[in-house]
PDB file of N, CA, C, O and CB in Angstrom:
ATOM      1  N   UNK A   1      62.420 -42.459 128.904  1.00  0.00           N
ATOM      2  CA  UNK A   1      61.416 -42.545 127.844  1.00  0.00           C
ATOM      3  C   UNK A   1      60.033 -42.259 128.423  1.00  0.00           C
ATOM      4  O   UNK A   1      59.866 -42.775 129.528  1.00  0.00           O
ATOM      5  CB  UNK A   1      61.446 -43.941 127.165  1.00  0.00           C
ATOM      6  N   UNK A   2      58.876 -41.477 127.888  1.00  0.00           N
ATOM      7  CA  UNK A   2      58.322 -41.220 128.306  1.00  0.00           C
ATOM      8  C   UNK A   2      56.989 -42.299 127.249  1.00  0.00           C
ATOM      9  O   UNK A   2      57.054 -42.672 126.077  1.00  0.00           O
ATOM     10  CB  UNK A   2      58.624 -39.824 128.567  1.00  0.00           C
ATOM     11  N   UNK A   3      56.040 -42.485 128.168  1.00  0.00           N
ATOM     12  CA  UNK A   3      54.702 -43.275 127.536  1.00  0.00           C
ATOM     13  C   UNK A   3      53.900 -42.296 127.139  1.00  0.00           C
ATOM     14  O   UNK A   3      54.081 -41.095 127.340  1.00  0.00           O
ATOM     15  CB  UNK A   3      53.831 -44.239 128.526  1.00  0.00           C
ATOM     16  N   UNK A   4      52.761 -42.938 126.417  1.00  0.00           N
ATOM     17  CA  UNK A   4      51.417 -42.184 126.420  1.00  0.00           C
ATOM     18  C   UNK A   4      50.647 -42.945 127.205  1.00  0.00           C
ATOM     19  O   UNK A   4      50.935 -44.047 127.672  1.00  0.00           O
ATOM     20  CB  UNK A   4      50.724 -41.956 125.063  1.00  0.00           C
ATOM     21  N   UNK A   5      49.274 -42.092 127.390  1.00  0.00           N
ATOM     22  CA  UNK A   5      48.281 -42.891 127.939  1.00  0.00           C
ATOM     23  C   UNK A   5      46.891 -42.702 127.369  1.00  0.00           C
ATOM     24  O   UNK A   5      46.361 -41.592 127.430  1.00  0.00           O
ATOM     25  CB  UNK A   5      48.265 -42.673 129.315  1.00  0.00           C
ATOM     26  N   UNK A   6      46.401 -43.528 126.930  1.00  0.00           N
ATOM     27  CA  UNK A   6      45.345 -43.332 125.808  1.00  0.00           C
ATOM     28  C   UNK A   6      43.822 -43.747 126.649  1.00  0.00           C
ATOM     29  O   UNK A   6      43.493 -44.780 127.232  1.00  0.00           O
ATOM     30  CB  UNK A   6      45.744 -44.511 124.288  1.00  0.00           C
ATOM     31  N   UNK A   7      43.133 -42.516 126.429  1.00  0.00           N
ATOM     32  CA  UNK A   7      42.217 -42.747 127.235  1.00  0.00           C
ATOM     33  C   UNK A   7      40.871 -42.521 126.500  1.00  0.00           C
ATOM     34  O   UNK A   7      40.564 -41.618 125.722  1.00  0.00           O
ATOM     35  CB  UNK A   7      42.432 -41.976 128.391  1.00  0.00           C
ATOM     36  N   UNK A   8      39.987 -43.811 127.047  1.00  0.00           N
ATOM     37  CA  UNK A   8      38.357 -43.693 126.292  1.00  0.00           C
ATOM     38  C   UNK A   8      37.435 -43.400 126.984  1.00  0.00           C
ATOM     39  O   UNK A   8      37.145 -44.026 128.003  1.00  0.00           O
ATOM     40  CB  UNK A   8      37.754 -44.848 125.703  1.00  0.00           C
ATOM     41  N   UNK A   9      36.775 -42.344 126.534  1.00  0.00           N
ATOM     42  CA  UNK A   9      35.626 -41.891 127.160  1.00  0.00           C
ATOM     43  C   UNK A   9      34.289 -42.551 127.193  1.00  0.00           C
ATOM     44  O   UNK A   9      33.653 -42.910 128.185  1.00  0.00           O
ATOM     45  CB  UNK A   9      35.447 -40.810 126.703  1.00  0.00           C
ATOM     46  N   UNK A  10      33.907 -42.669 125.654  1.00  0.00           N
ATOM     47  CA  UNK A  10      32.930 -43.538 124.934  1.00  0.00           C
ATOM     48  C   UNK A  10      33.308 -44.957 124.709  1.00  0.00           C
ATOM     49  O   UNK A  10      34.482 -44.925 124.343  1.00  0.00           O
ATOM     50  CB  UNK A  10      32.652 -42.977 123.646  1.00  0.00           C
ATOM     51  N   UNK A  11      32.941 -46.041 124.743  1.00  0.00           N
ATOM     52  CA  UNK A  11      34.053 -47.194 124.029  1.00  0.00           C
ATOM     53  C   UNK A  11      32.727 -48.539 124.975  1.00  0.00           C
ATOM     54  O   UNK A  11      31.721 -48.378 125.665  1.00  0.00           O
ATOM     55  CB  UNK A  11      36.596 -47.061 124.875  1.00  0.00           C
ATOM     56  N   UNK A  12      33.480 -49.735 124.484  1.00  0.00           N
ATOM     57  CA  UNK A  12      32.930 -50.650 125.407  1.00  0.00           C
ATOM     58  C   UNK A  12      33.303 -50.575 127.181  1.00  0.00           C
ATOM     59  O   UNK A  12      32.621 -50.598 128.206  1.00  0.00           O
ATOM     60  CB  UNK A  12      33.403 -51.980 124.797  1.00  0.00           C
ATOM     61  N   UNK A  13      35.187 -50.449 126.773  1.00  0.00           N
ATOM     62  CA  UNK A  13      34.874 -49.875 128.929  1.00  0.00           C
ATOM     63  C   UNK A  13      36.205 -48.782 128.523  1.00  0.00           C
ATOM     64  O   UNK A  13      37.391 -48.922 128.227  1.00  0.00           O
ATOM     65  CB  UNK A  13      35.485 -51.739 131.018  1.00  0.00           C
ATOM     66  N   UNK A  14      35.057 -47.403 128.736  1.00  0.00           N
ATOM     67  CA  UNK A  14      35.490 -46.665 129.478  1.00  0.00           C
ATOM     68  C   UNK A  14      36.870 -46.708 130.299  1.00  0.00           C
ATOM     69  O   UNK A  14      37.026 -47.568 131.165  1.00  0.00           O
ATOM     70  CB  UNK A  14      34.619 -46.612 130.059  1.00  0.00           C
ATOM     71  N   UNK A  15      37.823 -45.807 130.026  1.00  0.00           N
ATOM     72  CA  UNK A  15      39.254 -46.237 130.802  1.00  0.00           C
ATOM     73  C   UNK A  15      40.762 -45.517 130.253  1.00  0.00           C
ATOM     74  O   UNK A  15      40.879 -44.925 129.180  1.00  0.00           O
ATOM     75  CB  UNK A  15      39.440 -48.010 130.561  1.00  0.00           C
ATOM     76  N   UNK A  16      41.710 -45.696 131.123  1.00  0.00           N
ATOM     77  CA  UNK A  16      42.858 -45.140 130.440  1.00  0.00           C
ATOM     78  C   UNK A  16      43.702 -46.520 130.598  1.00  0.00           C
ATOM     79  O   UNK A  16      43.806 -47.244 131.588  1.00  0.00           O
ATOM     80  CB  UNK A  16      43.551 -43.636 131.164  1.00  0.00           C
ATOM     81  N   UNK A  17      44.130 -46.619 129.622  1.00  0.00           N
ATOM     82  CA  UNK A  17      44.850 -47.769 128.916  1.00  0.00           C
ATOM     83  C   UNK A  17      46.895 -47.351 128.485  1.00  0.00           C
ATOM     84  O   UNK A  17      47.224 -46.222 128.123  1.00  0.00           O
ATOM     85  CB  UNK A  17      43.694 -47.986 127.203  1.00  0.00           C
ATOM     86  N   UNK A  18      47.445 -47.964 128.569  1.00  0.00           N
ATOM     87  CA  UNK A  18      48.912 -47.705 128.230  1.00  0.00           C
ATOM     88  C   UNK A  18      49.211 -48.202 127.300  1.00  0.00           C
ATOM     89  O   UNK A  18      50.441 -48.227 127.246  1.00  0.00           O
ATOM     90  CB  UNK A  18      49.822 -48.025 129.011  1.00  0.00           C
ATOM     91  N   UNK A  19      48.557 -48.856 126.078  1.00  0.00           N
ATOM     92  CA  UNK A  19      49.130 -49.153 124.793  1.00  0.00           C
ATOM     93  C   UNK A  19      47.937 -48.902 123.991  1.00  0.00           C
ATOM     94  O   UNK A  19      46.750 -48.880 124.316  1.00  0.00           O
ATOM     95  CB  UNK A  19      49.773 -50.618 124.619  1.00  0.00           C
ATOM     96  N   UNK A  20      48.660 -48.672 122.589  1.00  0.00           N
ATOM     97  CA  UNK A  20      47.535 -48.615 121.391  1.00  0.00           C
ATOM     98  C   UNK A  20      46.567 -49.840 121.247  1.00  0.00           C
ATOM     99  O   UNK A  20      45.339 -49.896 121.305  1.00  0.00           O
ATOM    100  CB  UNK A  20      48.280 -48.502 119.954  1.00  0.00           C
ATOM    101  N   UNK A  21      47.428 -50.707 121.059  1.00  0.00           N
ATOM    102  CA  UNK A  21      46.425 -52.310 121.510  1.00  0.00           C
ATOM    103  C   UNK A  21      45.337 -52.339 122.241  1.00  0.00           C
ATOM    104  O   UNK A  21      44.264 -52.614 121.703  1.00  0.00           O
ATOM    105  CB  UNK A  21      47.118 -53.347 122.371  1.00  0.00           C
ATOM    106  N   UNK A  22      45.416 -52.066 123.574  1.00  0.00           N
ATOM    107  CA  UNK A  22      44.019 -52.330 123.884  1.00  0.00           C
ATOM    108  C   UNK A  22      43.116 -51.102 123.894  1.00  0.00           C
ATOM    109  O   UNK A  22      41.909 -51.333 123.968  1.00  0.00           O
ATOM    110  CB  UNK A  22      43.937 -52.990 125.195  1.00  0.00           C
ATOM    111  N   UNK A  23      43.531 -49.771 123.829  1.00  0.00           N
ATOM    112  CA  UNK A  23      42.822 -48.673 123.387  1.00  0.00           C
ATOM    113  C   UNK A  23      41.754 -49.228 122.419  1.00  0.00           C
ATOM    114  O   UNK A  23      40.541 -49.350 122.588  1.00  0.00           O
ATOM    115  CB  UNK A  23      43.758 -47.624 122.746  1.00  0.00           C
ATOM    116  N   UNK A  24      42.542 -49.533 121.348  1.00  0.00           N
ATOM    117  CA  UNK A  24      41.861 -50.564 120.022  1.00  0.00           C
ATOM    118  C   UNK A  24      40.617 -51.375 120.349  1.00  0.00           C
ATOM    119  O   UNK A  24      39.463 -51.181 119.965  1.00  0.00           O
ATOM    120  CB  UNK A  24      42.970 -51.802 119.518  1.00  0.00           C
ATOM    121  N   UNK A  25      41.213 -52.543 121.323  1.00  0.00           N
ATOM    122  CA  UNK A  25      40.196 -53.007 121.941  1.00  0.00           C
ATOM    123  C   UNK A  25      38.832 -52.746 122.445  1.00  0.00           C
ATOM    124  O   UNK A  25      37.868 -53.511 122.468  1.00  0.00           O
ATOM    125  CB  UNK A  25      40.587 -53.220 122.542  1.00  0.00           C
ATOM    126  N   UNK A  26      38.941 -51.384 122.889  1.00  0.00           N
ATOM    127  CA  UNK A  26      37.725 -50.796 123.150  1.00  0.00           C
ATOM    128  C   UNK A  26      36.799 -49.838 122.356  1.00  0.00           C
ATOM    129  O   UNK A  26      35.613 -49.523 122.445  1.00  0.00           O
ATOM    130  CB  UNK A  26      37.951 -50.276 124.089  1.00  0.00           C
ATOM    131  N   UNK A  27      38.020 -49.445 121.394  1.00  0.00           N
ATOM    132  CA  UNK A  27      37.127 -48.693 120.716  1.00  0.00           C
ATOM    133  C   UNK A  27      36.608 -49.203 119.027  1.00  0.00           C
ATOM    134  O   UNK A  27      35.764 -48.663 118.313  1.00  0.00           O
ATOM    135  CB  UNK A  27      37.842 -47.317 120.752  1.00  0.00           C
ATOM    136  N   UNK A  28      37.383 -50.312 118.769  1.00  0.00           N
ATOM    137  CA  UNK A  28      37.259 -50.956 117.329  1.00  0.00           C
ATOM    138  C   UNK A  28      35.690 -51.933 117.610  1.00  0.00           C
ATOM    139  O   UNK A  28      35.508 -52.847 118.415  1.00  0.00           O
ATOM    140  CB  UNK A  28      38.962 -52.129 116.877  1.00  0.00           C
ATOM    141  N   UNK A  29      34.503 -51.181 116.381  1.00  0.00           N
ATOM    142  CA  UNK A  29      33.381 -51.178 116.162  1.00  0.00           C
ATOM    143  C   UNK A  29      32.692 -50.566 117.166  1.00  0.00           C
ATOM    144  O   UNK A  29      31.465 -50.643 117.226  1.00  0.00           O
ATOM    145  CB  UNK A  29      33.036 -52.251 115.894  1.00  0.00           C
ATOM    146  N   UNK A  30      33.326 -49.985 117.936  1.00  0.00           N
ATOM    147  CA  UNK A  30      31.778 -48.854 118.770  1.00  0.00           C
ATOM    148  C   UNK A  30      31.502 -47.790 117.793  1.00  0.00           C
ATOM    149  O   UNK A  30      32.379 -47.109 117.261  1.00  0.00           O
ATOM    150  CB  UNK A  30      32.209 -47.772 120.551  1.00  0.00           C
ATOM    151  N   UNK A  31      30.202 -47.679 117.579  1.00  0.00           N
ATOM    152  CA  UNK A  31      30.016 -46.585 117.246  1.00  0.00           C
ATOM    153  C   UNK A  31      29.898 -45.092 118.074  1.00  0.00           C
ATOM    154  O   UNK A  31      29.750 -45.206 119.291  1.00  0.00           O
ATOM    155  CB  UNK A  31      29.157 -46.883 116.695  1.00  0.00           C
ATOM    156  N   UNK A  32      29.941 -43.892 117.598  1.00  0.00           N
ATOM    157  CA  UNK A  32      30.765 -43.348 118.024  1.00  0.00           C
ATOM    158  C   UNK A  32      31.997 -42.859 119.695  1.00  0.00           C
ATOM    159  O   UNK A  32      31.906 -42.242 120.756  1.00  0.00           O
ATOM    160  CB  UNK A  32      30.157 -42.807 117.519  1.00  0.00           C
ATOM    161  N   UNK A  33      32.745 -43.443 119.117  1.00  0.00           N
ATOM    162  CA  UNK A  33      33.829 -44.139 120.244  1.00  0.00           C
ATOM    163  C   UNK A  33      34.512 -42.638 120.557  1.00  0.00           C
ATOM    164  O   UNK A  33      34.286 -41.905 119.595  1.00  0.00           O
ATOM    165  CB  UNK A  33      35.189 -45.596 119.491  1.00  0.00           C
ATOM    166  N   UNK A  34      35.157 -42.064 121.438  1.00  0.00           N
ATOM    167  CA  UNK A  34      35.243 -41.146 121.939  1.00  0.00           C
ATOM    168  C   UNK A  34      36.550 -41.527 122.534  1.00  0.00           C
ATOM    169  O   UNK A  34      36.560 -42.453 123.345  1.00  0.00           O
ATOM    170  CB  UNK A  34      34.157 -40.769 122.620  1.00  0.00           C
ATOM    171  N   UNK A  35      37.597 -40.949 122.239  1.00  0.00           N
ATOM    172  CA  UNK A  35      39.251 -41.508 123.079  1.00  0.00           C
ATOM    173  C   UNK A  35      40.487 -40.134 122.438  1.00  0.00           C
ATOM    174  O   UNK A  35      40.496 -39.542 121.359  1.00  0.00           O
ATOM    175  CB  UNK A  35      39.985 -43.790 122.177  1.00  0.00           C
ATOM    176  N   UNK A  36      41.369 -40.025 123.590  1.00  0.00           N
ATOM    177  CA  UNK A  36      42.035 -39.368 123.171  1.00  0.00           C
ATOM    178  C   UNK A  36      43.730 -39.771 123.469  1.00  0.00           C
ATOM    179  O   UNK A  36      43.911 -40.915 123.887  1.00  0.00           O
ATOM    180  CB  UNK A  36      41.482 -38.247 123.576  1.00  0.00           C
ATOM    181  N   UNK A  37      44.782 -39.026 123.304  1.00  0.00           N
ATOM    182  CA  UNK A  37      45.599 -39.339 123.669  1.00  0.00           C
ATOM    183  C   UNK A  37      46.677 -38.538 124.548  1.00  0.00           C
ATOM    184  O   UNK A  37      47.029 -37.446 124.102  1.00  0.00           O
ATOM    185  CB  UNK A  37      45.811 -39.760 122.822  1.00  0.00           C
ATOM    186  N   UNK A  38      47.307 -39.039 125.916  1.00  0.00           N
ATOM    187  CA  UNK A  38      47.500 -37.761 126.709  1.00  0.00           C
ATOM    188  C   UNK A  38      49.125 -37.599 126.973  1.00  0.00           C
ATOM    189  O   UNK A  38      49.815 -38.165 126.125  1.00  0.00           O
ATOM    190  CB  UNK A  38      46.610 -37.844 128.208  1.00  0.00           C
ATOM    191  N   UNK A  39      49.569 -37.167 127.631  1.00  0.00           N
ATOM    192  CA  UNK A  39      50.969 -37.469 127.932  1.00  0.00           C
ATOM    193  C   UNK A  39      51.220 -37.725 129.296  1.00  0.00           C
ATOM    194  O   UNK A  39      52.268 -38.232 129.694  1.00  0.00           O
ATOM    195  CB  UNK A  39      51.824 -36.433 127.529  1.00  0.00           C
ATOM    196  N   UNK A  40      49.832 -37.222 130.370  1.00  0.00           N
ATOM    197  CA  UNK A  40      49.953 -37.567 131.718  1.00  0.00           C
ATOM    198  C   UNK A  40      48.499 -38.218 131.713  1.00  0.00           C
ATOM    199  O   UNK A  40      47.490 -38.115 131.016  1.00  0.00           O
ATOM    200  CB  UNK A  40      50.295 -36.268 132.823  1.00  0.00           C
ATOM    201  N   UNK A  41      49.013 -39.165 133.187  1.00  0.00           N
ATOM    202  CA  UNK A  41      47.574 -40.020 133.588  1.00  0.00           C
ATOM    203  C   UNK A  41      46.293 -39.158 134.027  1.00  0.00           C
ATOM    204  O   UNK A  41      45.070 -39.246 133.919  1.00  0.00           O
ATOM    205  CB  UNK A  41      47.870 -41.040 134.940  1.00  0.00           C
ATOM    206  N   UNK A  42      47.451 -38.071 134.709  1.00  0.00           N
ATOM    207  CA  UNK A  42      46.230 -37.103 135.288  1.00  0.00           C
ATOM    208  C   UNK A  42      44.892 -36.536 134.354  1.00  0.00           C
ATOM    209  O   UNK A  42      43.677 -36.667 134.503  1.00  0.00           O
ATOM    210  CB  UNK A  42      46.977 -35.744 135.770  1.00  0.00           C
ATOM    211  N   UNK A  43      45.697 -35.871 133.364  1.00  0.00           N
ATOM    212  CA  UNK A  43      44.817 -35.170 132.294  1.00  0.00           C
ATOM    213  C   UNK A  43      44.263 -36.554 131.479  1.00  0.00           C
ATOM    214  O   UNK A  43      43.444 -36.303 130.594  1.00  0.00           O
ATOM    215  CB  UNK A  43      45.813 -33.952 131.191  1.00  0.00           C
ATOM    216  N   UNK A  44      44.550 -37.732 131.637  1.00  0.00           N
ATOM    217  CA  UNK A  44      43.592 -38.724 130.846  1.00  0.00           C
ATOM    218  C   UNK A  44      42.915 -39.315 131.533  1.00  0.00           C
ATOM    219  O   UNK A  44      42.207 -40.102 130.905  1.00  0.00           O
ATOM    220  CB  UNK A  44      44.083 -39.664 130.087  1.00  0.00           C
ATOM    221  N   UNK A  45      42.759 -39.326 132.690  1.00  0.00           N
ATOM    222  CA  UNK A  45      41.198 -39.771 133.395  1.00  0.00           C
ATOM    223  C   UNK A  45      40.972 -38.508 133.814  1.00  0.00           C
ATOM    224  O   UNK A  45      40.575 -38.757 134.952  1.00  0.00           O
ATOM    225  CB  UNK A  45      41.061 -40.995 134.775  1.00  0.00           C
ATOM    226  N   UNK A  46      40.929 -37.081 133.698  1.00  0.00           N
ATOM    227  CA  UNK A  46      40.252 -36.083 133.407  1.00  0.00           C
ATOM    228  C   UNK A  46      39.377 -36.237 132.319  1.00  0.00           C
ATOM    229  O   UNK A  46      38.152 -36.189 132.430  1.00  0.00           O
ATOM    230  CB  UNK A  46      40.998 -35.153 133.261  1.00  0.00           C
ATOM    231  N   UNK A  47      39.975 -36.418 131.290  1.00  0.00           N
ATOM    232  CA  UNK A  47      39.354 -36.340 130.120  1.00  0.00           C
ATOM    233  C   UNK A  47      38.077 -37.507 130.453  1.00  0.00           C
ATOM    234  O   UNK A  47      36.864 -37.308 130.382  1.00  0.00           O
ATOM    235  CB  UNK A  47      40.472 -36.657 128.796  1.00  0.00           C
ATOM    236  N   UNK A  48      38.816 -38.801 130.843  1.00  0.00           N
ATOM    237  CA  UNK A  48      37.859 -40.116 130.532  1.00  0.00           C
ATOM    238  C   UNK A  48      36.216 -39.919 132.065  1.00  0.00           C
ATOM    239  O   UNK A  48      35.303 -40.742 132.134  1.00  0.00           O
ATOM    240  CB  UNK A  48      39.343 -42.123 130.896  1.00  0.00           C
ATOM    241  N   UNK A  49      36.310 -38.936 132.812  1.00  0.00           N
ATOM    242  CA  UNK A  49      35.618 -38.585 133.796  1.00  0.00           C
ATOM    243  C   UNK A  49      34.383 -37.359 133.324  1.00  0.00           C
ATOM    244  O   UNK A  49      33.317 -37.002 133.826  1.00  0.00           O
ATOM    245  CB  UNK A  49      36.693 -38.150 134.851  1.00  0.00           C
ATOM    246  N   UNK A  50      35.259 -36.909 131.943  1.00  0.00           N
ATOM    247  CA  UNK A  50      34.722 -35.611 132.208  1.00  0.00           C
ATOM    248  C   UNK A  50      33.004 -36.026 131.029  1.00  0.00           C
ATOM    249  O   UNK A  50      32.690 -37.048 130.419  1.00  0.00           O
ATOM    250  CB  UNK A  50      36.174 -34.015 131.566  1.00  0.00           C
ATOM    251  N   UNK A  51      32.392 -34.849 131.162  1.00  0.00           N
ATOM    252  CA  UNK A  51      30.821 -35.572 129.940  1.00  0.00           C
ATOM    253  C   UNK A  51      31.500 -34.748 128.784  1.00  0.00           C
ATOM    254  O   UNK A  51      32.243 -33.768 128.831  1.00  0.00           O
ATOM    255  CB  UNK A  51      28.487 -34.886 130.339  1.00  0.00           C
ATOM    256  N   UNK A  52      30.832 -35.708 127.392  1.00  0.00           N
ATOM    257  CA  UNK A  52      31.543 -35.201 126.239  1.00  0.00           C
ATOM    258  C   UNK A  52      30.960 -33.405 126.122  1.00  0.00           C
ATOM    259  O   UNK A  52      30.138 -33.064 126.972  1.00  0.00           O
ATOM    260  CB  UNK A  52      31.090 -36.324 124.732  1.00  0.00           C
ATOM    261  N   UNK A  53      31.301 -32.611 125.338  1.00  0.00           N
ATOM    262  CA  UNK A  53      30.513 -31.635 124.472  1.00  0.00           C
ATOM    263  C   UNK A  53      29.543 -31.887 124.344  1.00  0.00           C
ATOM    264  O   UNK A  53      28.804 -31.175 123.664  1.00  0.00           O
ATOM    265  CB  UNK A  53      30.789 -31.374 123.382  1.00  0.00           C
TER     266      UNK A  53
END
């Protein structure tokens, strides 16, 4: 079985996370919260490293 790994760029902390739950955690009431969702760790602290657009 394979996971996701959900990673926030924008959020209270910044991070790649392994469940929807605490993804949530970081990003429920930030305004604009910035997170995506990856299938490897690699490409999601790419993402969570990289500066937005």
């Amino acid at each position: 079985m394979c996971g996701y790994y959900y990673a926030v760029r924008k959020g209270f902390r910044p991070g790649v996370y392994p469940t929807w739950n605490e993804l949530m955690q970081q990003i429920a009431g930030y305004h604009g919260a910035d997170y995506k969702i990856f299938d490897s760790s690699e490409e999601a602290w790419k993402f969570v490293l990289s500066s937005p657009n």
